[in-house]
N, C-alpha and C positions, 0 to 999 in steps of 0.2 A: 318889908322884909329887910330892913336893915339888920348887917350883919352877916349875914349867911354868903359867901363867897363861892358863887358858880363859875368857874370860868371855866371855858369849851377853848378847843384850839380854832385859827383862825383858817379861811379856807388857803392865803399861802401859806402857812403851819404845812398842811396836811402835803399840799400839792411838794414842798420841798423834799418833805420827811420821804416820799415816795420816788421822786427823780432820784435821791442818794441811793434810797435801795433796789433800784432798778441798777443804779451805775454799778455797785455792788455786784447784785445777783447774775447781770446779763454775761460775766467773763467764766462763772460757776458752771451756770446753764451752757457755754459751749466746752466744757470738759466733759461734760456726760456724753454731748452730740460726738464729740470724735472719740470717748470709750468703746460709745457701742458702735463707729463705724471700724473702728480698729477691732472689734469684739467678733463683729462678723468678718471680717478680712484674715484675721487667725482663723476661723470655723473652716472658711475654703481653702486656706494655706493644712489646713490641718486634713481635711476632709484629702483634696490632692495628694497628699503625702502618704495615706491611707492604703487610695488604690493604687501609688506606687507600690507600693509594699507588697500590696497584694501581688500584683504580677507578675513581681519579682520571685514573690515564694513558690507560685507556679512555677515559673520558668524552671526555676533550679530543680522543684520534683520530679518533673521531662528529665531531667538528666544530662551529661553533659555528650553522650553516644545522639540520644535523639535531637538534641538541639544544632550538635555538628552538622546530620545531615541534613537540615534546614539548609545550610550554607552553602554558598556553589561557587562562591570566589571566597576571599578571605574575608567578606564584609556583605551583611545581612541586614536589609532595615525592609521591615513589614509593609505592603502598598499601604496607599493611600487605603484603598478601597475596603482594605480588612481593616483598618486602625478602629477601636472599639469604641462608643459612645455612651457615656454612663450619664448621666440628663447632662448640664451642660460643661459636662467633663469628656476630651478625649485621650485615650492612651492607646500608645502602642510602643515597639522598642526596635531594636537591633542588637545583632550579632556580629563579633569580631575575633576570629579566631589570629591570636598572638602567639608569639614563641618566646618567651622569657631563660636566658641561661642562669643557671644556678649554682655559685660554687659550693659544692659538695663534692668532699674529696677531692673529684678532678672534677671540670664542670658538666653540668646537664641542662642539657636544654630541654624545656618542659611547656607543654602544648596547653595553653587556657583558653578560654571562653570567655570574651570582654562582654558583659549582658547591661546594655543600660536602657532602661524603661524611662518614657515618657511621659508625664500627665498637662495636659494644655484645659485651657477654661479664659473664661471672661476674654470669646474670640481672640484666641491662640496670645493676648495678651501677658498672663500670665503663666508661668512653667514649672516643674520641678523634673528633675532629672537623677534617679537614681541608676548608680554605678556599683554595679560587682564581677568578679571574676570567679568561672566556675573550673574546675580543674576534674583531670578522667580520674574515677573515683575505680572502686574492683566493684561496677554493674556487673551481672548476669543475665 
């Protein structure tokens, strides 16, 4: 069979051609690994952020009448013992009642409600802390 030209690659042919694209692929393959560890690490940043929220819109529906008498000094934070567990999320808050002056016309002093909710997870490691102020609305 002269004539007919078969050539195959050789076994280091093959063994090179694969150490490149290992050296290649191996820096690819860890962008995915920290996407999806960063993918999941937004999910419980986002998830925490959530049930702050939520707590917060509770609070302020109680009102700023019922929240007051919560308070018995000028500064309120929830025991331990009531703080809420949602799986390995815990939240609770505190109360701070402030006196803010106001110039208007002549000045005012005006009596809020500093409201900041907690949410703790991955053993009180990680936090967020959301911050508002509720002010006496015309309740009945």
């Amino acid at each position: 069979m002269e004539g007919s030209c078969s050539r195959g690659y050789s076994l280091i042919e093959v063994l090179m051609a694969l150490t490149v694209l290992s050296i290649l692929i191996l820096p690819l393959l860890s962008l995915f690994v920290y996407g999806i560890d960063y993918s999941h690490w937004a999910g419980r940043e986002t998830k925490g952020a959530a049930y702050a929220h939520d707590m917060m819109e509770h609070l302020k529906a109680e009102g700023f009448r019922s929240l007051k008498q919560q308070i018995s000094t000028d500064y309120f934070l929830v025991p331990e013992e009531d703080w809420e567990e949602i799986g390995s999320y815990t939240r609770y808050y505190s109360l701070q009642l402030v006196t803010k002056e106001m110039a208007y016309e002549d000045f005012l002093n005006i009596e809020l409600l500093l409201i900041e909710v907690y949410v703790e997870w991955d053993e009180r490691e990680r936090e967020i802390v959301l911050t508002s102020y509720l002010a006496p609305g015309d309740e009945r």
